[in-house]
C-alpha positions, 0 to 999 in steps of 0.5 A: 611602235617605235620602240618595239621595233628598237627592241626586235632589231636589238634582239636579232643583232644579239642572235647574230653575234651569238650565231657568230661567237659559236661558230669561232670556238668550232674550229681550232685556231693556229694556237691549239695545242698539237694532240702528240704527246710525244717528244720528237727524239724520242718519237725517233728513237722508237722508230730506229730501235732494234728488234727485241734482244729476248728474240736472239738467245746469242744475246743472253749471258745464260746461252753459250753460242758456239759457231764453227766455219770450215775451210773450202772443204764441206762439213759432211768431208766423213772426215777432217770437218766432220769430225771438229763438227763433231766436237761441237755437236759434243758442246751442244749436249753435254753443254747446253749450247747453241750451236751452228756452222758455215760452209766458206765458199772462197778463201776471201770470205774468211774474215766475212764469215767470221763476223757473221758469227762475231757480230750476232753474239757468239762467245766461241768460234772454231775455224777449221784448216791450216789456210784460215789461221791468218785470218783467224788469228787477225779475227782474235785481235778484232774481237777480243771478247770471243774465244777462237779455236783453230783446228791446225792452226800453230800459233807462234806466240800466245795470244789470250783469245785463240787456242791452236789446235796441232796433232801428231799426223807424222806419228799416225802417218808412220804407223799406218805407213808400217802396217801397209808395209806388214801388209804388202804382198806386192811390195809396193804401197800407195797413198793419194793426199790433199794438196802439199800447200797443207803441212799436216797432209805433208807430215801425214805423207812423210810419216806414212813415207817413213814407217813403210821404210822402217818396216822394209827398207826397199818397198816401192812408194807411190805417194801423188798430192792432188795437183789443184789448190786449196779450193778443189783438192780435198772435194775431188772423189773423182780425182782420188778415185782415178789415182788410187786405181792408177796406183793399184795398176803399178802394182800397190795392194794397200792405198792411203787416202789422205784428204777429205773427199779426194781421200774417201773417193780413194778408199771406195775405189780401192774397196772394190779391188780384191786382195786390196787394202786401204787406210782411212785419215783423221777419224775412224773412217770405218764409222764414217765410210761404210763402203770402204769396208772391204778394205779398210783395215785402219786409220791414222787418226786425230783425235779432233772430236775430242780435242775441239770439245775440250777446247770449247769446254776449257774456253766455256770456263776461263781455262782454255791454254794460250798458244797451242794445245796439242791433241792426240794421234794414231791408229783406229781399231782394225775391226774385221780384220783383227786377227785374220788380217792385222794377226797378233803379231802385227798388231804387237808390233805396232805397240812398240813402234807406237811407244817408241814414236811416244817416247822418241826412241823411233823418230818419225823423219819428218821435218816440219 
């Protein structure tokens, strides 16, 4: 009896530490390994890692990325901007590029605005105006791998990265300044202009200046810069407007409009004077301004869809100059008004003049 009770307490302090040994190796200890595989460096770096780069057709060697930034002026000017826009539309079609543009607000985000384009991968960057040439040229030197295009933009010396783009505006101004005098029958002709801080609207004036004179020496000059800075004085219709209708009132019957929307706000106002005629700037406006038709009879233009699309064609291939690249000026078809108006005569006269101007015979008068 004694003996079968030794055996029952031996057997259940067996059961108890069986018990006991089972319930340990349930739960882990402080020594189990961790069940993250993963190294903490590079668990940090996956979680800072950018987006994919296949997400940004910039990043890709086989995307061409092209980004243009006006001025303070507007990319829908039917202009000056419109028509470098233009040239980069050009780029998309012909090139296959990826194409965008900035509308700059205030002169101080030049340098922001280029960078936004810099920095996101774009090969090519056009800024567009006199005013963003310092900048520009300070862009050039910051990301020496992206090719700039300055529209009016001198540069006094080569830089490998940006090409300058410069017209003749003394020589368009001139002759558009020689057809208003042929056309004058008030003696007196007009021009309403962006503001002199920009020298391509002074030699647009200059020249217009000057080849009215050439024509008659004595015609009556009515030529008013708009009074406000960069900032206002090439979005202002309203003030173009009232300007060409006070030059109309003294007399003038052919009115240049030279600057942007304060220049289209002159022509649309002139359009509605009878027997009056206007002279539209830098792009055939007739294409552009379509209510200046009644009196539209040219414009001095610049060839600045033609010469911005070379540019970035050139920088696409290596070729792009150094320095400056001088695109090409003068007077837009007369459309309506070929042969009732602008009469053959008129219209040989102007063919020599503009060879003249070519060769240098016929100085313009402008002094930069």
């Amino acid at each position: 009896m004694r003996k079968s009770s030794l055996l029952l307490t031996l057997f259940l302090l067996l059961a108890v530490l069986l018990a006991a040994c089972s319930g340990t190796s349930a739960s882990p200890t402080a020594t189990s390994a961790p069940a993250a595989t993963t190294a903490p460096e590079q668990a940090a770096e996956e979680a800072t890692a950018p987006p994919a780069a296949a997400s940004d057709d910039c990043s890709s060697p086989d995307v061409l990325c092209v980004g243009l930034i006006t001025d303070v002026g507007e990319i829908d000017d039917k202009s000056f901007n419109q028509s470098a826009w233009e040239g980069v539309k050009r780029a998309e079609a012909e090139l296959g590029a990826k194409i965008d543009y900035i509308e700059t607000q205030d002169a101080k985000d030049y340098a922001t605005n280029i960078g936004l384009f810099a920095n996101n991968g774009y090969e090519i960057i056009v800024t567009v105006g006199f005013a963003m040439g310092d900048a520009t040229l300070e862009a050039a030197a910051q990301y020496p791998d992206i090719h700039f295009i300055g529209v009016d933009q001198f540069q006094g010396f080569e830089t490998a990265n940006f090409t300058g783009i410069l017209f003749p505006e003394d020589k368009a101004g001139f002759l558009a300044g020689a057809l208003a005098a042929m056309l004058t029958e008030s003696g007196t002709v007009a021009a309403v202009l962006g503001t002199d801080l920009v020298p391509p609207v002074v030699a647009f004036k200059e020249g217009y200046e000057n080849g009215a004179r050439y024509i008659n020496p004595d015609i009556n000059l009515i030529s008013t810069y708009h009074p406000g800075g960069l900032d206002v004085a090439f979005t202002d219709p309203e003030w173009g407007a009232s300007t060409a209708r006070q030059a109309v009132d003294q007399g003038a019957d052919v009115v240049f409009g030279a600057g942007g929307k304060t220049g289209n706000g002159a022509l649309i106002e002139v359009a509605g004077v009878s027997g009056a005629f206007c002279i539209g700037v830098d792009t055939d406006q007739w294409e552009t301004v379509p209510e200046a038709h009644p009196c539209l009879v040219s414009s001095a233009v610049k060839l600045i869809t033609d010469a911005v699309f070379d540019m970035i064609k050139a920088a696409n291939e290596g070729t792009a100059p150094e320095g400056n690249y001088f695109g090409d000026g003068g007077l837009a078809p007369f459309h309506d008004f070929a042969g009732s108006v602008v009469t053959a005569e008129i219209q040989a006269r102007l063919e020599e003049i503009d060879a003249g101007l070519k060769d240098g015979s016929i100085p313009t008068g402008y002094n930069p």
